[in-house]
LOTORFI-242968 format. One line per 4 residues: number of its first residue (from 1); for each residue x, y, z of N, C-alpha, C, O. Coordinates in pm, 1 decimal. Layout:
N
NUM> X/Y/Z/X/Y/Z/X/Y/Z/X/Y/Z | ... $
***
This chain:
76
1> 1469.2/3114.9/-4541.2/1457.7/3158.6/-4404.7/1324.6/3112.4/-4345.5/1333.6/3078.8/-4227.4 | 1214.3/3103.8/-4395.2/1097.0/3071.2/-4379.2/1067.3/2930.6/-4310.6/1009.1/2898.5/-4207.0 | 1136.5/2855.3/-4419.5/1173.2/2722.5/-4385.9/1262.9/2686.4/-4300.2/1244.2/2571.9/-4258.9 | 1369.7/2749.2/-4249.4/1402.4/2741.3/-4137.4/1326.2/2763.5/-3970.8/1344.6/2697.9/-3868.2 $
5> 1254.6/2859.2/-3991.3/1142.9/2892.1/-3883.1/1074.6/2786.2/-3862.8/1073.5/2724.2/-3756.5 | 998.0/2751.0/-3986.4/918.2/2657.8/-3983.6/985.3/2527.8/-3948.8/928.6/2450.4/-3871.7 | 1070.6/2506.9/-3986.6/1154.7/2361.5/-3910.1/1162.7/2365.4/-3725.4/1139.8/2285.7/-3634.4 | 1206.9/2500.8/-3737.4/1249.7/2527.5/-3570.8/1150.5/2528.1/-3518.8/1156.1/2457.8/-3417.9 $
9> 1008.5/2594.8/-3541.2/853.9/2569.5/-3448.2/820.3/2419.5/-3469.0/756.7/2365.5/-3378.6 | 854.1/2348.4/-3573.2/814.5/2171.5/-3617.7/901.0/2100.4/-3490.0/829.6/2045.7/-3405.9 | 1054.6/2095.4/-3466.1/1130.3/2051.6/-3372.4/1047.6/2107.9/-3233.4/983.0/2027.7/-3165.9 | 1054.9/2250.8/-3197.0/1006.6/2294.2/-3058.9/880.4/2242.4/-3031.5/867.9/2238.3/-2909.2 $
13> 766.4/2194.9/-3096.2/644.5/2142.2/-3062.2/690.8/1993.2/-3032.1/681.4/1941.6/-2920.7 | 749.9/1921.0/-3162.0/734.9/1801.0/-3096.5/831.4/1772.0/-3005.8/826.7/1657.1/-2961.9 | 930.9/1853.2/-2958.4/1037.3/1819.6/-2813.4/944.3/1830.3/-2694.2/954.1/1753.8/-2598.2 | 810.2/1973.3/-2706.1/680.1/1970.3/-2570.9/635.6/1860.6/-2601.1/630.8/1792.1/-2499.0 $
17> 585.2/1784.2/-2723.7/490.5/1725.5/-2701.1/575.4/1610.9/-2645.8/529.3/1577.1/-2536.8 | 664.5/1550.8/-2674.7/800.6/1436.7/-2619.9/767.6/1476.4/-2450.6/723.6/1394.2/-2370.2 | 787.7/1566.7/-2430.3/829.4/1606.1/-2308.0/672.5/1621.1/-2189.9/674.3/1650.4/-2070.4 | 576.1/1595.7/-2259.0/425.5/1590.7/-2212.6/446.4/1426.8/-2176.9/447.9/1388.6/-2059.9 $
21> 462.7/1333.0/-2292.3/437.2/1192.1/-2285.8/523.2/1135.0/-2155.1/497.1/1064.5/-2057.6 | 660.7/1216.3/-2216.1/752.6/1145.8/-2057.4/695.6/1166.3/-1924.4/682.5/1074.0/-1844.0 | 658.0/1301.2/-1898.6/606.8/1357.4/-1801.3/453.3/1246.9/-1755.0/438.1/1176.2/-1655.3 | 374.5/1267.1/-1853.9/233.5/1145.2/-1822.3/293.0/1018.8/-1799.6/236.0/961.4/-1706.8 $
25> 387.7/952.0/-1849.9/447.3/805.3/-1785.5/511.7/819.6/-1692.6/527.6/714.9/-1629.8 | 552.4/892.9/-1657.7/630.7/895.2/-1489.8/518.1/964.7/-1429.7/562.2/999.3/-1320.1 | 404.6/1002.7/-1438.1/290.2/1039.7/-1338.3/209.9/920.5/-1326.0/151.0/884.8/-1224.0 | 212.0/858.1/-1443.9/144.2/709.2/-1464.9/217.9/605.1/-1357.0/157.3/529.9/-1280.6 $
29> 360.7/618.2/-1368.2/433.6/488.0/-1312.8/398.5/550.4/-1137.4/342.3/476.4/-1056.7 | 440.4/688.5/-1102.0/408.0/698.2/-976.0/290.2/685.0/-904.6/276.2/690.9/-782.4 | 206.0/666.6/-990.5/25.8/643.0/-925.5/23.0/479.3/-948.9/-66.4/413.4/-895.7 | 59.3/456.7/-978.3/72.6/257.0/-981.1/182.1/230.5/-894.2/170.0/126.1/-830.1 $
33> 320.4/318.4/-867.9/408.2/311.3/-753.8/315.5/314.1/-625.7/338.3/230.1/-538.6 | 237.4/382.8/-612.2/160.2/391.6/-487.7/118.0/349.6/-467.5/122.5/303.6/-353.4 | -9.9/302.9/-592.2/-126.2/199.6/-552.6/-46.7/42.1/-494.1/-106.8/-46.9/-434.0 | 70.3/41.1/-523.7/107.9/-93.0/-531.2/139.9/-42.3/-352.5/52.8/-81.8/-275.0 $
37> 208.3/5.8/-315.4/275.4/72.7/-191.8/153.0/81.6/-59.1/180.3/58.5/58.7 | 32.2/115.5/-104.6/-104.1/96.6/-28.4/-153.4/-53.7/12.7/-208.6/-88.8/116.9 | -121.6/-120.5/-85.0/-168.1/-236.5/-154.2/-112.6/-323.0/-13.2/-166.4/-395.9/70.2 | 46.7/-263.0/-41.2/128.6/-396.9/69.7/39.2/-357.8/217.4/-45.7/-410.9/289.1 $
41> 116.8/-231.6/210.9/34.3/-138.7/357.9/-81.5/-211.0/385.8/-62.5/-274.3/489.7 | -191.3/-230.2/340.9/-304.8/-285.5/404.2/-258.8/-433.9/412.6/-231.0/-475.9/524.9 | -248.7/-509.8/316.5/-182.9/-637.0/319.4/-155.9/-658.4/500.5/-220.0/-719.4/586.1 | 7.1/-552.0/506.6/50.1/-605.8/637.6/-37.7/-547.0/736.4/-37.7/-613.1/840.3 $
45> -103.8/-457.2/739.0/-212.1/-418.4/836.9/-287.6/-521.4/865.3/-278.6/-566.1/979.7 | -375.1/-581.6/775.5/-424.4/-752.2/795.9/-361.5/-861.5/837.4/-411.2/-965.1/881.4 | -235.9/-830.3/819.3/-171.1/-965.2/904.4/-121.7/-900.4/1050.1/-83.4/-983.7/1132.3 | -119.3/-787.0/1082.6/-96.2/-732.2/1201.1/-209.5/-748.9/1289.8/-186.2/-779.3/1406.8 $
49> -396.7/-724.6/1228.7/-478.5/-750.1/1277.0/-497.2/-905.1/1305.2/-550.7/-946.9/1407.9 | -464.9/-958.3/1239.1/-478.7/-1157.2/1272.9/-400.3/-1162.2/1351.8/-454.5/-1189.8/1458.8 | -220.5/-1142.2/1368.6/-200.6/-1153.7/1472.4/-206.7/-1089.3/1611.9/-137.7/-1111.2/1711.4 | -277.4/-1029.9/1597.8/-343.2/-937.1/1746.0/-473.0/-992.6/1744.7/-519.8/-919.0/1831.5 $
53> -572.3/-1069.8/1711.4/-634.9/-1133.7/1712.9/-652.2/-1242.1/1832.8/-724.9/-1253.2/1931.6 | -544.8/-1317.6/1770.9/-509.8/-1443.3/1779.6/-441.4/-1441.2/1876.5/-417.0/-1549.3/1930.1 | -390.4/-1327.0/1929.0/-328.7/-1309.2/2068.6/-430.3/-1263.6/2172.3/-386.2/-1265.6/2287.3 | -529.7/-1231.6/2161.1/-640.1/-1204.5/2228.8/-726.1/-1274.5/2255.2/-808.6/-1272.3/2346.6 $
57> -699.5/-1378.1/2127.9/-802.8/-1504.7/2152.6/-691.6/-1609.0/2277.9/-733.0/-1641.9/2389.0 | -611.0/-1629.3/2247.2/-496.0/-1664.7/2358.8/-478.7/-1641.2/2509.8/-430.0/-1716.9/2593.9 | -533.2/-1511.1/2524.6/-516.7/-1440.4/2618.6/-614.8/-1486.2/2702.4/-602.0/-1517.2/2820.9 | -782.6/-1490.4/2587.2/-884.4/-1577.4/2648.1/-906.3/-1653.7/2675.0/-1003.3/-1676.9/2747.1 $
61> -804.0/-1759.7/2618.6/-839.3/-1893.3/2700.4/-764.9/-1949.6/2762.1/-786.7/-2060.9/2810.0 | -641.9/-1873.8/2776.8/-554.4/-1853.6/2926.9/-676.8/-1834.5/3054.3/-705.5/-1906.8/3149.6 | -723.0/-1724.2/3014.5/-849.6/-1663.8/3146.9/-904.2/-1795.5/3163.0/-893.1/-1864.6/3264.3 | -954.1/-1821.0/3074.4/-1098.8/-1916.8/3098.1/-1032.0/-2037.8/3188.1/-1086.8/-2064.2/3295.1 $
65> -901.1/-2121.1/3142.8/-829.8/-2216.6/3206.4/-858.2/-2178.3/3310.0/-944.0/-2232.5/3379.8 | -773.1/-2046.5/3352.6/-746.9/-2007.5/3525.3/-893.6/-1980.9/3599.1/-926.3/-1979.2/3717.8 | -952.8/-1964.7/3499.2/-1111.2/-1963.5/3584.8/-1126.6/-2106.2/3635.8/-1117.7/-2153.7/3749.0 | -1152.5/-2159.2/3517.5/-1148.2/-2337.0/3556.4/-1135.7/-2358.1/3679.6/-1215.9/-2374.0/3771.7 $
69> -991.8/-2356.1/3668.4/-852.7/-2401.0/3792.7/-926.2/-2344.9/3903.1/-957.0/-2427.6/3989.0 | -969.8/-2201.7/3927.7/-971.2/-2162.4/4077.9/-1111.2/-2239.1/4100.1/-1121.5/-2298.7/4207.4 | -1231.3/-2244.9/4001.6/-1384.5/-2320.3/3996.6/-1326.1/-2433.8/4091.5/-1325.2/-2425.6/4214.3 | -1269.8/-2558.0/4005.3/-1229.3/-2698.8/4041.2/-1131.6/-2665.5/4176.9/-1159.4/-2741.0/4270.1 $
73> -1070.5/-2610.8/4194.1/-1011.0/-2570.3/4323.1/-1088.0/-2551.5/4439.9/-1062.7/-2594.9/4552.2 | -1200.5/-2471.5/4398.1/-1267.7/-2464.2/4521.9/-1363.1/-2529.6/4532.6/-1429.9/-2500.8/4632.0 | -1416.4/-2640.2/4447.3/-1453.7/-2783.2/4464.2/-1454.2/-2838.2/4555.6/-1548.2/-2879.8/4623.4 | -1311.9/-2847.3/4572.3/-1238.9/-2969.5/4650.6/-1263.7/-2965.7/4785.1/-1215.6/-3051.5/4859.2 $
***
């Protein structure tokens, strides 16, 4: 009988301790799920900032042309 106990507390520890490791690798995989998930997030945030950039820089030298144009316009 003894030895039965003792088998059954030997199984019930190492099924927690099984059940600790699974638990730390799926807390592991979801904190590297994220970091990776941040990762893109800024990624496309930087390409959202270049192209808003680059549309502003556009925008400016649209202006500057039409400055030109009315300058040389009233040249004439």
């Amino acid at each position: 009988m003894k030895k039965l106990v003792l088998l059954l507390v030997s199984i019930f520890a190492l099924s927690l301790y099984s059940c600790r490791e699974t638990t730390q690798e799926k807390t592991e995989d979801a904190v590297e799920a994220i970091g990776e998930d941040i990762e893109d997030n800024v990624n496309k945030a930087g390409d959202k900032v270049k192209e808003g950039a680059k549309k502003v820089e556009e925008g400016a030298e649209k202006v500057e042309r039409e400055i030109d144009e009315e300058i040389h316009e009233d040249d004439n």
